[in-house]
C-alpha positions in Angstrom: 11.9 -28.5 9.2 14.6 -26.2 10.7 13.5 -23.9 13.9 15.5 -21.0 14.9 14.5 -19.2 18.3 16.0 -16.0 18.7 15.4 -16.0 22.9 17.1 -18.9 24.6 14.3 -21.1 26.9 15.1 -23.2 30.0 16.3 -26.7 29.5 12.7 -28.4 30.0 11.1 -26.0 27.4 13.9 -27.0 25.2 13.4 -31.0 25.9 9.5 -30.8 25.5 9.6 -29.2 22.2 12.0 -32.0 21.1 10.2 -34.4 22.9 6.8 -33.7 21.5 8.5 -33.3 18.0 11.4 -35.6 17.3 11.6 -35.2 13.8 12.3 -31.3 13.5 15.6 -29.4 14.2 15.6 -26.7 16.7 18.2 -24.2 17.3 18.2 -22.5 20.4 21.8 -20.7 20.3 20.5 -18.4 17.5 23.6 -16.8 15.5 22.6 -14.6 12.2 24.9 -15.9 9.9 24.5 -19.2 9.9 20.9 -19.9 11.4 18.8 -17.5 9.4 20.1 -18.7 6.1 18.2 -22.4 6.8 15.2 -21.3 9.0 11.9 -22.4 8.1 10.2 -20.8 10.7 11.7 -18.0 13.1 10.5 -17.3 17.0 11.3 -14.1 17.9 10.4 -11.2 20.0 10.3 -9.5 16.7 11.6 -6.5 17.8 15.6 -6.4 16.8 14.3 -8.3 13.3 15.2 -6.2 10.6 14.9 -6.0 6.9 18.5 -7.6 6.2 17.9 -10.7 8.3 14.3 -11.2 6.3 16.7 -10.8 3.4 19.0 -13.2 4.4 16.5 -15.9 5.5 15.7 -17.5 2.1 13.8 -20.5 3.1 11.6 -18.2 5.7 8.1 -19.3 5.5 6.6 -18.2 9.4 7.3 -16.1 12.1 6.1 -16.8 15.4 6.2 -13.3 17.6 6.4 -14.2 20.9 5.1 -10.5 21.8 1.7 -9.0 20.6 3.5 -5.8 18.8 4.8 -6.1 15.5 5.4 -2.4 15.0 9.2 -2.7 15.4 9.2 -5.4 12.7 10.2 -4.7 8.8 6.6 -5.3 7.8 7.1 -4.3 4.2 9.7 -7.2 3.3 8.0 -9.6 5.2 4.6 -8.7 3.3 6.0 -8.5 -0.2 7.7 -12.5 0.9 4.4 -13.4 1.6 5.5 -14.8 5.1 3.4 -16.1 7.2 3.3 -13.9 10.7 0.8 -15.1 13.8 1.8 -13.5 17.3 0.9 -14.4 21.3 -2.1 -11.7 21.1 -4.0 -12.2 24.3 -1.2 -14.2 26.3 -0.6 -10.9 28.4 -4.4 -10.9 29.9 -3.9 -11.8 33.0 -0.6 -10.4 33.6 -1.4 -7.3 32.3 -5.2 -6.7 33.7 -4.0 -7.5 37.0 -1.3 -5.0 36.9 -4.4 -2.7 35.8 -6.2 -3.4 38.9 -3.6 -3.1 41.2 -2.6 0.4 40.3 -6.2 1.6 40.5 -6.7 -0.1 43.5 -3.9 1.6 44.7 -4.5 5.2 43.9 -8.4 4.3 44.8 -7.1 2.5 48.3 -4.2 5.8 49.2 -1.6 2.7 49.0 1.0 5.1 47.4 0.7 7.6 50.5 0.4 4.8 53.5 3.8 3.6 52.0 5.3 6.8 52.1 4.3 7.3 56.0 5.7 4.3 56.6 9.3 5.3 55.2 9.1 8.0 57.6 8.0 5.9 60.4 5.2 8.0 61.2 1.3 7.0 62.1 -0.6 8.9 59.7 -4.0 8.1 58.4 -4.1 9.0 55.6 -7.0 10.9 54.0 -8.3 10.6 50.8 -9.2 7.1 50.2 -12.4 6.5 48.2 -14.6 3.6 46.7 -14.1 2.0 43.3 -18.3 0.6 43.2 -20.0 3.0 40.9 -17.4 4.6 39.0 -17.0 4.2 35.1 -13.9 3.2 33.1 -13.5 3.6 29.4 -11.5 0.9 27.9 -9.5 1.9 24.5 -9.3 -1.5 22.8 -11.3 -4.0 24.3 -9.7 -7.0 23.1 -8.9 -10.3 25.0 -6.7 -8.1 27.5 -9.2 -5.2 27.6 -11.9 -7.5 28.0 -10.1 -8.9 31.0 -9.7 -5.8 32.6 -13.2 -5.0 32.1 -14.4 -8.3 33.8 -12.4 -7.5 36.7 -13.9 -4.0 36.8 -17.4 -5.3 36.5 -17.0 -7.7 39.6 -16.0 -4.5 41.5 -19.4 -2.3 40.1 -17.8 -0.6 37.7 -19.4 0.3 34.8 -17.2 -0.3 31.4 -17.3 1.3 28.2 -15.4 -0.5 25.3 -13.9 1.7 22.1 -12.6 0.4 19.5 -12.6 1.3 16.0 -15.5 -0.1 14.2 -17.7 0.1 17.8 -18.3 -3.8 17.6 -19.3 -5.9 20.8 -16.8 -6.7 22.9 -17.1 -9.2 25.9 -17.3 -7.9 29.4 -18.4 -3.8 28.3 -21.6 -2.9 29.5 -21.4 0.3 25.9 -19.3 -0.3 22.9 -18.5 3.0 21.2 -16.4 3.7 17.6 -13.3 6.0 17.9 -15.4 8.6 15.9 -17.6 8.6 19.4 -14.6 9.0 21.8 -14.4 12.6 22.4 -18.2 12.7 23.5 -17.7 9.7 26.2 -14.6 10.9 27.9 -16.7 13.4 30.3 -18.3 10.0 31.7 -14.7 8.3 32.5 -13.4 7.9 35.9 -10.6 6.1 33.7 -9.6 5.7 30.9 -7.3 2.9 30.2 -5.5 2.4 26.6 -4.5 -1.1 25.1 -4.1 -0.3 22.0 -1.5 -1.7 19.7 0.6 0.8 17.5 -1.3 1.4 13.9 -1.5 4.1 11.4 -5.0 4.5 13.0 -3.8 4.8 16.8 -0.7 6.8 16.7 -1.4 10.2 18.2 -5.1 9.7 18.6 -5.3 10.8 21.4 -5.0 14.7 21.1 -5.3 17.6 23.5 -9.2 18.5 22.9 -9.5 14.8 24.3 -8.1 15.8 27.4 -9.8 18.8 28.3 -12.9 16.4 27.6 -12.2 14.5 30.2 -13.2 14.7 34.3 -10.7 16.9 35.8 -10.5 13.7 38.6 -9.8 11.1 36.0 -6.6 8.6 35.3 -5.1 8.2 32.5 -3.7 4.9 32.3 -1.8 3.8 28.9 -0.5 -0.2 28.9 -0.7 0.2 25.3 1.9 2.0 23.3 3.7 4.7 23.9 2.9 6.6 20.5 -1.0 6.8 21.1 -0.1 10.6 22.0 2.4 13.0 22.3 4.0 13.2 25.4 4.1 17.2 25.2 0.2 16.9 24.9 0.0 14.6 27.9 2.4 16.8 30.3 0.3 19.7 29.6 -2.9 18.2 30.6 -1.3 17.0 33.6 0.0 20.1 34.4 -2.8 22.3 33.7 -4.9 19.8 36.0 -7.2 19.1 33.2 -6.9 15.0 34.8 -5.6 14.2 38.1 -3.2 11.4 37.4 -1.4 9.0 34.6 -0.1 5.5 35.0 2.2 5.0 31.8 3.5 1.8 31.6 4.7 2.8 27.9 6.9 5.4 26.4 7.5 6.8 23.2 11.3 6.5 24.0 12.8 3.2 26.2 13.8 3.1 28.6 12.5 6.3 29.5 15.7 9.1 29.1 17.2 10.7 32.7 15.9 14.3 33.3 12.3 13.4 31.7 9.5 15.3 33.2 7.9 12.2 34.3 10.1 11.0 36.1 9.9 14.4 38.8 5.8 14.6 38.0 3.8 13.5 41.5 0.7 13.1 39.2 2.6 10.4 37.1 3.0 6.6 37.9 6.5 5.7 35.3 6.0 1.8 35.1 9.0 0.3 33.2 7.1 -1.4 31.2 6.6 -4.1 33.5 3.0 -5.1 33.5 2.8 -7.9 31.4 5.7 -9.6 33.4 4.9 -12.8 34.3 7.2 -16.7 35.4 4.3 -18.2 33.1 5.6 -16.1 30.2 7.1 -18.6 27.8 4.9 -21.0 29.6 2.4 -19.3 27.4 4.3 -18.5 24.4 4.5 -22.5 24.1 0.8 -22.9 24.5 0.1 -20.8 21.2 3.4 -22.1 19.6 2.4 -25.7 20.0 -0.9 -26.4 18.8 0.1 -23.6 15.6 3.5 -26.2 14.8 1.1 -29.0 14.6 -1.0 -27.7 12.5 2.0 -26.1 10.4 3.8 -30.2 9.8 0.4 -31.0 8.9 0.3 -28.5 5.9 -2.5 -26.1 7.8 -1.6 -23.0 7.8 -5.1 -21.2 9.5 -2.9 -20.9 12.7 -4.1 -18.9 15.7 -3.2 -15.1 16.1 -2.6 -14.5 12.6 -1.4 -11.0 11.9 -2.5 -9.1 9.0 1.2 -7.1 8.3 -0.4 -4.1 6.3 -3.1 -3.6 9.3 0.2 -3.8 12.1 -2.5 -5.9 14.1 
């Protein structure tokens, strides 16, 4: 069994994967030409994989994604290969929802404004701060990290409202709605926060009657992707005041290019696409690799995280 990791680990990830299985062959200084010709399976961030290497890996029977996206990815070779693809999905929970909190915490809390009168070295209380108990967020794609977010959101008395797109119960959401239902919900959202992956179904669904729908006070917050609407249609709500704020922590384009209007917008919070960053990350990744390679050597291939290629989830 050959092993080809396209990310280079630290030394003790590298002895405990050899440790804990002495009779496969790893490679961790991943070169195209010589490594993808005998890899069984391939780790990978996924995103710089293209159709040529699929191509060129002839004994290619898994990929392990260490990311939850697989929109970057040649999905059409790897389908008609009949390759086996399972990803991290959920490993960014905590990461991730905490990042969620702490920017609505700190648009709730003024934090932005009290760092600012520091800078200037002046004593200013701030005005403006308000409470977070009693508001309502609307979470688009309440899955493991969604439902995350929303447990946090509950313990503070907020009152969460899960879409997704068949409307199916989701843990921690007090309402599940279907995306058919969204435009009718947004007038209730304080915030709305996106996680949705990048599908046929999610790109651009958000459109410009969905934010004149919404509360004239609300944040936007997307921690998805970056293609769930056009930025045009998000810098004209913004500037027509038809939401106070957004918190983007994905672009269509990155990094995001000099002179874009986001970056000179005061209602915009540009995160660099930062909130899943975490010193547990591969931590992680090797707690779903793991158990999934010992099932693999055993011949059973009903691995965790398995990703359906024509779906893109």
């Amino acid at each position: 069994m050959e092993i080809v990791f396209t990310f280079s680990l630290k030394e003790d990830h590298k002895q405990q994967l050899q440790q804990q299985f002495p009779d496969v062959s790893f490679h961790f200084n991943y070169e195209t030409d010589t490594h993808l010709e005998i890899a069984d399976v391939l780790v990978t961030y996924g995103g710089n994989l293209t159709a040529e290497n699929i191509a060129a890996a002839k004994n290619l029977k898994w990929i392990m994604v260490a990311s939850a996206g697989i929109e970057k990815m040649p999905k059409k070779e790897i389908a008609e290969r009949g390759i086996t693809v399972s990803n991290v999905k959920g490993l960014h929970k905590t990461a991730m929802s905490e990042s969620i909190l702490a920017h609505i915490l700190a648009l709730k809390r003024t934090l932005p404004e009290i760092y600012e009168s520091q800078k200037r070295g002046t004593w200013e209380k701030v005005k403006g701060a308000t409470e977070l108990r009693g508001s309502t967020a609307l979470i688009l794609g309440p899955g493991a990290i969604g439902g995350e977010v929303g447990r946090l959101l509950q313990a503070f008395g907020v009152k969460t409202i899960g879409c997704n797109r068949t409307g199916k119960e989701a843990p921690y959401m007090d309402e599940l709605i279907s995306f058919s239902s969204l435009a009718s919900r947004l007038p209730d959202a304080d915030y709305v926060i996106a996680i949705l992956p990048s599908t046929d179904e999610t790109k651009d669904l958000l459109k410009d009657e969905h934010f004149k729908a919404m509360k004239d006070d609300a944040v936007f917050m997307n921690f998805g992707r970056g293609d769930l609407v056009d930025e045009s249609v998000l810098i004209d709500a913004l500037q027509r005041g038809e939401i106070s704020h957004a918190v983007l922590d994905v672009f269509v384009k990155e990094p995001l290019p000099d002179g874009h209007p986001f970056w000179e917008m005061v209602n915009v919070t540009v995160s660099p696409h930062v909130s899943s960053a975490s010193g547990k990350y591969i931590d992680r990744v090797l707690e779903i690799f793991i158990p999934n390679l010992e099932k693999w050597l055993t011949g059973d291939k009903s691995l965790a995280n398995l990703v359906d290629m024509e779906r893109g989830y």
